[in-house]
N, C-alpha and C positions, 0 to 999 in steps of 0.2 A: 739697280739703284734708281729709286727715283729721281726726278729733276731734282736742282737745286736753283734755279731759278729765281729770286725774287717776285713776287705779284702781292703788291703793297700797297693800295690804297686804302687801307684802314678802317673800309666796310667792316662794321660789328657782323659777326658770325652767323648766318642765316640761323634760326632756330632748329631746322631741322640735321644741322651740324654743330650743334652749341654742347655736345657731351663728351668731355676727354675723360679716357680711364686713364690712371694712374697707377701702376704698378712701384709697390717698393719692396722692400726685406724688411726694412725695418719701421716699428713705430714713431709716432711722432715724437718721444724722448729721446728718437735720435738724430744729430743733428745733422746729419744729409737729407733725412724726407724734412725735417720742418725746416730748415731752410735751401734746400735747394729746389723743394716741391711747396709745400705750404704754406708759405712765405709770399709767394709769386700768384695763391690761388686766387686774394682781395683784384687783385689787375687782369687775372683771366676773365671772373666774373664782371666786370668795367668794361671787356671788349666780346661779351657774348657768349664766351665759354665757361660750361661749367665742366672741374674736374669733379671725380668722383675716385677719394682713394681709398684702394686696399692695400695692406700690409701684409705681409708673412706671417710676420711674428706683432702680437697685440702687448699691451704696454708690460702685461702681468708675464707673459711668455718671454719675453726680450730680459727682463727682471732674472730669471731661473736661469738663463745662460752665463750669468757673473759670477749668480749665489745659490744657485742649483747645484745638485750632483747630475753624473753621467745619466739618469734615469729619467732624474725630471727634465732634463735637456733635452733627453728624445724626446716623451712625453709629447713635450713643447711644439717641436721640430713635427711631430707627426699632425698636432692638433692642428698648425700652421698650414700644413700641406694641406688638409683636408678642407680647411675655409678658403684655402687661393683655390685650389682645383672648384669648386663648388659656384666662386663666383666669376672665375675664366668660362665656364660653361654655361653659366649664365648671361654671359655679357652679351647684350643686344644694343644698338641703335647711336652705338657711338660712331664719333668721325672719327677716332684714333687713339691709339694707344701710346703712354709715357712712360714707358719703365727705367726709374731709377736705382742705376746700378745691377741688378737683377730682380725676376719676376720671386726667386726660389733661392735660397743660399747649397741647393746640391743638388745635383746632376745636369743634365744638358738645358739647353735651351726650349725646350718644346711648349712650353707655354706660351710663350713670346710666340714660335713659331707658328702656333697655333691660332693665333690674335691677328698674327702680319697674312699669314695666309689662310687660313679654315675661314675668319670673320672678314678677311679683305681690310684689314683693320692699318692704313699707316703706320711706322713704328718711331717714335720720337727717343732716342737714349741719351741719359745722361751718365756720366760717373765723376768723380773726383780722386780717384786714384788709380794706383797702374791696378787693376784687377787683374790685369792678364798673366802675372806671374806668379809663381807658384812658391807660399808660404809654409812650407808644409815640411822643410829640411829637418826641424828640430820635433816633429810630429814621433811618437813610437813606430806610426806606420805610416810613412810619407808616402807611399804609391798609393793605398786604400785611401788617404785623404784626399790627395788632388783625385782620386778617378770619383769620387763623394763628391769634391767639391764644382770641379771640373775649370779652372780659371779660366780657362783658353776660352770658352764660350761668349766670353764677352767682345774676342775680337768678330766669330759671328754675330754677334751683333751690332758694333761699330759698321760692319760690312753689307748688313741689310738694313740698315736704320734710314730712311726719309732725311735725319737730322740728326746726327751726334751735335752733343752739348756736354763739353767737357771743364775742369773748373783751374785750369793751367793753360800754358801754350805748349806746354812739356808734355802735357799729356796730348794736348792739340796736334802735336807733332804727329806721334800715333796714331792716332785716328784717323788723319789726311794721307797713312798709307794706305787705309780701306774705303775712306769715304771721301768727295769731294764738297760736302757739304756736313762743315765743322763750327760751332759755335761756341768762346769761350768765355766764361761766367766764372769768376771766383765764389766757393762758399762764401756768403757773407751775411751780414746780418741786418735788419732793419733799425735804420738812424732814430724813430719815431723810439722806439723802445731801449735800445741802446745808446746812453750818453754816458758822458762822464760825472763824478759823483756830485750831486745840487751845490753849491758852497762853498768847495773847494777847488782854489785857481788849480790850472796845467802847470806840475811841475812840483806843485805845494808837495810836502809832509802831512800825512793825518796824525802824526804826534811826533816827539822830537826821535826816534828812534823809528830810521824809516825800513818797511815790510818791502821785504821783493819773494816774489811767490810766484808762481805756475801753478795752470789747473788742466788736467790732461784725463787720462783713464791709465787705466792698470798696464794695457800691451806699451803703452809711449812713455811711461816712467821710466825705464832702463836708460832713455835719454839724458835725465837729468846729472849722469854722472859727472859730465864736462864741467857741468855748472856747481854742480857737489864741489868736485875738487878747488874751482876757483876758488866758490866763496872760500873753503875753508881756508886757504893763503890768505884771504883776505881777513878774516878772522884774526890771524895769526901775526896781520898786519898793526891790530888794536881798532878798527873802526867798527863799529856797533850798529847790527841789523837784524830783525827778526827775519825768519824762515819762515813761508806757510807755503801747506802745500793742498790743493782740492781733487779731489778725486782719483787719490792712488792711496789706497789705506793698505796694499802691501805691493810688491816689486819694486819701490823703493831702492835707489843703492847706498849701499851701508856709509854713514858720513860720521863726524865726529860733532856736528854741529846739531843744534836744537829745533825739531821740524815741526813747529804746529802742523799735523797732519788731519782735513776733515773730510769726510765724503763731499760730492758731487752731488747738487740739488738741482733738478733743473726751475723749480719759483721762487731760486734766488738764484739765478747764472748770473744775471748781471752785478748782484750786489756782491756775490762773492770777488770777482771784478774790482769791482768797487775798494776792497778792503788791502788792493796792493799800493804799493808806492811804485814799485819797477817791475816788469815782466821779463820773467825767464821765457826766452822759447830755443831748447838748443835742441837739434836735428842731425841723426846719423847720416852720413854722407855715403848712400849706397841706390840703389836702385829704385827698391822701394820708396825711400824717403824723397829723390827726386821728383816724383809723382804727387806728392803732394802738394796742397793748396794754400798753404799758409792761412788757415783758419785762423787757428789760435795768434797770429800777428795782426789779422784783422779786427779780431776782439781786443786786443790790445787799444791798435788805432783808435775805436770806435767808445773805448770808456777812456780815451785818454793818458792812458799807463804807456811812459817811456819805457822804452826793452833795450834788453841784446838777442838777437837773433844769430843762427846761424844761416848762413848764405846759401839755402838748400831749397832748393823745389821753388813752388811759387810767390814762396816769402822774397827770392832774389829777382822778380818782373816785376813784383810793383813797389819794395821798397829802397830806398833813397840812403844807402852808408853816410851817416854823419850827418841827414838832413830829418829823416823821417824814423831811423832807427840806427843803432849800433849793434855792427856784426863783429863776430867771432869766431874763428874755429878751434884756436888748439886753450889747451889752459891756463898760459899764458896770456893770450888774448883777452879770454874770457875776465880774467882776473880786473885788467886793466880797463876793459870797459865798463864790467860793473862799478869798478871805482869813481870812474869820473861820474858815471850817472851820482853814485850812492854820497859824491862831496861837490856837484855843480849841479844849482839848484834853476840857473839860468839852462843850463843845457836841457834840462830835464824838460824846461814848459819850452823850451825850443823846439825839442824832439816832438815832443805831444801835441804841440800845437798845430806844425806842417802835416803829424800824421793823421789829425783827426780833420785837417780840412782835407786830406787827400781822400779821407776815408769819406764822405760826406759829397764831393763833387761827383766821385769814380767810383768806388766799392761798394756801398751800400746796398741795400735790396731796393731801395727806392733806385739809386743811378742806375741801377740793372735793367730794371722790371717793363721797362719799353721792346728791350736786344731780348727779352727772356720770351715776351710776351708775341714779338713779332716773327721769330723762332718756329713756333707753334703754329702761329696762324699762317705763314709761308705752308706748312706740311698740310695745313687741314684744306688752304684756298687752292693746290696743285691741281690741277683738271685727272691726276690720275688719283686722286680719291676719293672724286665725284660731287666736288666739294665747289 
């Protein structure tokens, strides 16, 4: 393992060390490279480095694996292989290598391996979820998946990495049993583009019948059932709320309630944002879910939409019960937070308001982008990378 040292005087990056590769899986429509990678590249290029990224999978390839069949998924999958292989063997004259998450979505690490030692290449890893556990129980053929996918790989690479950059302390925790040099960065999102909606105070109604919605993808809808259930007591209570839902147009669980349901766009992510009154964000309490980053609460904070949360992963380190957000865990709960949000108009810009100065001081990509930046340049200034 390399040092982990500090050497910090903030010399911009000799030219002849000014090129980070960037390894991701996926493209920029997804949102671990664009904001955990591309997000952060305006502040690399500021202190002298330029990254330079490839993906696995390109935006048309990433697209087939939602709405594709098994065929064109290969397809995908092989076309993917064939441009990472093409430009890991290419890759000359960089100071270091950043792969986020994984260089490959199947088999071992040898790419990576290949970069950290063929090229002499530092190796910078980030992730934001437990990757190291194995998803694959409910697969037809759960052994052929993980030996495909291979999870456990990413603990070797927590283990040889220069710098893990993880986006929890949960997950922090992890990675400081292989590495003594850990850096933790919430997914977040940039303040300059994400605000909340022009015109309307924190807290207001965009019409007298106020919308609480969540916006997720297909694998994280099965969540929403806690919240299913409440509203629907609540419903049953007489108080009047639209349902919308972005980005799960099926997995859905069955409610008796009315679900504006629309896809997921990413050149309206924010506005779609924009068009809640309250944020759902309810989280299975298992393993997995611990691992996570609380993104979607950070989006919340960051347009201004009061939630209820569930107290899971890294939604429960930085947010504030009762100051910055309201949690929940059983249906019960659920029920009665949503209420007070859905008939206290003060709580609502109370909530919004602490969350969105929190979001703005601490979370942002802008509050990051110094600890993201200086991260990097620790691995590239180490006298063991010749830097």
């Amino acid at each position: 393992m390399l040092s982990s040292q500090v050497v910090d005087d903030r010399r911009p990056v000799p030219a002849r060390d000014r090129r980070l590769l960037v390894l991701a899986t996926y493209p920029v429509s997804a949102a671990a490279t664009r904001y955990r990678t591309v997000a952060y590249f305006d502040a690399l290029r500021a202190r002298g480095i330029e990254p330079e990224l490839v993906t696995f999978y390109s935006d048309r390839e990433f697209s087939v694996l939602y709405s594709g069949g098994v065929v064109r998924s290969v397809q995908s999958t092989l076309h993917g292989a064939q441009r990472l292989l093409r430009s890991v063997l290419r890759a000359r004259g960089y100071a270091g290598v950043f792969v986020q998450r994984e260089a490959a979505p199947l088999g071992p690490a040898l790419l990576e391996r290949f970069l950290e030692e063929g090229r002499g290449l530092p190796l910078i890893f980030d992730f934001d979820d437990a990757i190291w556990l194995s998803l694959h129980q409910n697969s037809t053929y759960p052994r052929l998946s993980r030996w495909v996918r291979r999870p456990e790989k990413s603990l070797g690479l927590m283990r040889r990495a220069a710098t893990v950059i993880t986006g929890s302390h949960a997950l922090a925790a992890k990675a400081r049993e292989l590495n003594e040099s850990v850096v933790v960065l919430p997914t977040s999102v940039p303040a300059a583009s994400w605000r909340p909606l022009p015109g309307k105070p924190l807290g207001a109604l965009a019409s007298d019948v106020p919308v609480v919605g969540w916006i997720g993808t297909h694998s994280t809808a099965p969540q929403l059932e806690v919240a299913f259930r409440a509203l629907e007591r609540i419903a049953a209570d007489g108080l009047s709320f639209k349902l919308k839902v972005f980005g799960a147009l099926r997995s859905l669980p069955q409610t008796t309630l009315t679900v504006e349901s629309q896809p997921w766009r990413l050149e309206r992510e924010v506005e779609q944002f924009h068009e809640l009154d309250i944020g759902l964000a309810p989280m299975f309490d298992d393993l997995w879910s611990a691992g996570k980053c609380g993104f979607k609460q950070i989006q919340y904070m960051a347009t201004g939409i009061p939630m209820v949360s569930s107290p899971v992963g890294g939604a429960k380190e930085f947010l504030r019960g009762d100051q910055t957000a309201l949690f929940a865990t059983s249906v019960e709960e659920w029920r009665m937070q949503l209420t007070r949000l859905l008939l206290d108009a003060e709580l609502r810009r109370r909530l919004a308001t602490a969350a969105l100065a929190q979001f703005a001081a601490k979370l942002s990509v802008e509050a990051q982008a110094d600890h993201f930046v200086e991260a990097v340049e620790r691995v590239l200034r180490s006298p063991a990378t010749g830097g």
